[in-house]
C-alpha positions as CSV (number, residue, x, y, z in Angstrom):
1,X,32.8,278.7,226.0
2,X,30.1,276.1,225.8
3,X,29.7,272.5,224.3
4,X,26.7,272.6,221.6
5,X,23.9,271.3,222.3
6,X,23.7,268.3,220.2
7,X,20.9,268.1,217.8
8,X,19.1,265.0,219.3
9,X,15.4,263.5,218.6
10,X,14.9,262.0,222.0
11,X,16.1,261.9,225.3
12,X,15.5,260.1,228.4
13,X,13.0,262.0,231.1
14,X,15.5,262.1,233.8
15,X,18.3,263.5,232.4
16,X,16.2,266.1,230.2
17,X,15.0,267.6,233.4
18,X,18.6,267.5,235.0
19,X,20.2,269.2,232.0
20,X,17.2,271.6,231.8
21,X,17.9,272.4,236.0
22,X,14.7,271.4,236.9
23,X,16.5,268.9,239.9
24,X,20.3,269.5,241.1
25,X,21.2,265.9,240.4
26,X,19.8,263.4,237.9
27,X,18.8,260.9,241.1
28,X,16.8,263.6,242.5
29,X,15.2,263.8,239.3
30,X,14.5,260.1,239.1
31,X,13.1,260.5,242.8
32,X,10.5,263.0,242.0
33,X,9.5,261.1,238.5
34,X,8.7,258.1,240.6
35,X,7.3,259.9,243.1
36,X,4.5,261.6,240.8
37,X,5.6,264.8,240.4
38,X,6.2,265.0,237.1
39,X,3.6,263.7,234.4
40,X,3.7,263.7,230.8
41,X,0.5,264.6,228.8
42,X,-1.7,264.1,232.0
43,X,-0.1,260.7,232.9
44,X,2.5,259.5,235.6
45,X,6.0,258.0,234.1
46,X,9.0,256.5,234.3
47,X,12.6,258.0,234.2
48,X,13.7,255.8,231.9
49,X,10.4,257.7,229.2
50,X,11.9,259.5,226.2
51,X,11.0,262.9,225.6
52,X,10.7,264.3,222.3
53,X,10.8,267.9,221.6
54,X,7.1,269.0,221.4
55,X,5.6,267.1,224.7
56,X,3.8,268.9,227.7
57,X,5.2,267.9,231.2
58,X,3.4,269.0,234.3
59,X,6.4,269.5,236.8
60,X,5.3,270.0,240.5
61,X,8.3,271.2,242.4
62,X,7.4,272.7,246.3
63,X,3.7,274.4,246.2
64,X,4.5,275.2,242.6
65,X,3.5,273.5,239.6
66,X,4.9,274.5,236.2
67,X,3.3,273.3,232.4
68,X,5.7,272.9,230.4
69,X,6.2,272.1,226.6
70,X,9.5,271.3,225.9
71,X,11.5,273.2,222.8
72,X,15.4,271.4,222.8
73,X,16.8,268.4,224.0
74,X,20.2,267.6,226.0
75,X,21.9,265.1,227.5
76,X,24.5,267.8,228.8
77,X,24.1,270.3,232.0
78,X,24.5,273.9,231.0
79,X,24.3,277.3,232.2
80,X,21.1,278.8,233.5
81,X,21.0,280.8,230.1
82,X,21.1,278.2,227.9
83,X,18.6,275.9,229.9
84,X,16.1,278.1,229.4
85,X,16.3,277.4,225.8
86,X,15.0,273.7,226.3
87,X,11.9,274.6,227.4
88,X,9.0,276.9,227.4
89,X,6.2,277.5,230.9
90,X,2.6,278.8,229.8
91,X,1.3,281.5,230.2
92,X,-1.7,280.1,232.2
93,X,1.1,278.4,234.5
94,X,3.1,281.6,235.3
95,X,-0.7,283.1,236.1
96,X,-1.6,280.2,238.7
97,X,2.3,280.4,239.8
98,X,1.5,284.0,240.4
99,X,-1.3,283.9,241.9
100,X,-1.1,281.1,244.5
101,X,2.7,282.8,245.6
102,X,0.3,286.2,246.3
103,X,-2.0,283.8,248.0
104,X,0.8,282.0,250.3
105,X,2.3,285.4,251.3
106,X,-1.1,286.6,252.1
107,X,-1.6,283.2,254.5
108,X,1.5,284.3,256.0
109,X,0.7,287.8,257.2
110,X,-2.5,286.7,258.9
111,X,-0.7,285.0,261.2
112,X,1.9,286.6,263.3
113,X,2.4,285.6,267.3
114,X,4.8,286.8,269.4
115,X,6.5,283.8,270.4
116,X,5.5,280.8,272.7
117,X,2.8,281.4,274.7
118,X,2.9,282.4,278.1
119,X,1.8,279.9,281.0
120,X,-1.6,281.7,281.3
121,X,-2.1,281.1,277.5
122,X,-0.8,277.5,277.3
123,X,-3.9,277.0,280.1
124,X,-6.3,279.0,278.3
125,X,-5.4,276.8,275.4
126,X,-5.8,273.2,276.9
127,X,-9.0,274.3,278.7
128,X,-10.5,275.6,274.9
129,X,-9.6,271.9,273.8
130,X,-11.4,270.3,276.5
131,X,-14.3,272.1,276.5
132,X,-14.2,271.8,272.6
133,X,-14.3,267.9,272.5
């Protein structure tokens, strides 16, 4: 059985994205606010910023960055499930999320090797560089 979420009308930033399970702990969630991933309307802030139900974060978590607008509030962790209900990712996010993980994988296959190079290669290599600069 879960707690309810509590019907609140603001909340601070780093424990929103916390109980929404954005970050594993609330410190790593005040790490990446001050760190500039995570803006609200456009604008770099604080952990300590109250979110009200309504606002647009831009969350950049790895290579991915998600808009958001955010629908509930807690205070509280829950399940995955019920999370979800806190916020909602646009569409035009999911697209570019889409898009630039079919772009990384396609980076990936273009470059395949077959494990260190051999001594002839590792020569073939420095003499490139020097002949480069």
């Amino acid at each position: 059985m879960t707690a309810p979420i509590l019907n609140l009308t603001q909340c601070r930033l780093d424990k929103w994205l916390w109980a929404a399970r954005f970050y594993k702990t609330r410190n790593i969630a005040k790490e990446a606010i001050m760190g500039g991933k995570v803006h609200c309307h456009g604008e770099r802030c604080k952990p300590s910023k109250n979110v009200t139900i309504g606002e647009e974060l831009i969350i950049r978590i790895g290579y991915d960055e998600r808009n958001i607008i955010v629908k509930g509030l807690a205070e509280i962790r829950h399940n995955f499930s019920e999370a979800q209900k806190l916020y909602e990712e646009t569409s035009d996010s999911v697209r570019r999320r889409e898009q630039a993980s079919i772009a990384r994988k396609m980076g990936m296959q273009g470059i395949q090797t077959e494990g260190r190079p051999t001594k002839k290669q590792r020569r073939q290599i420095h003499q490139f560089r020097q002949s480069s600069v």
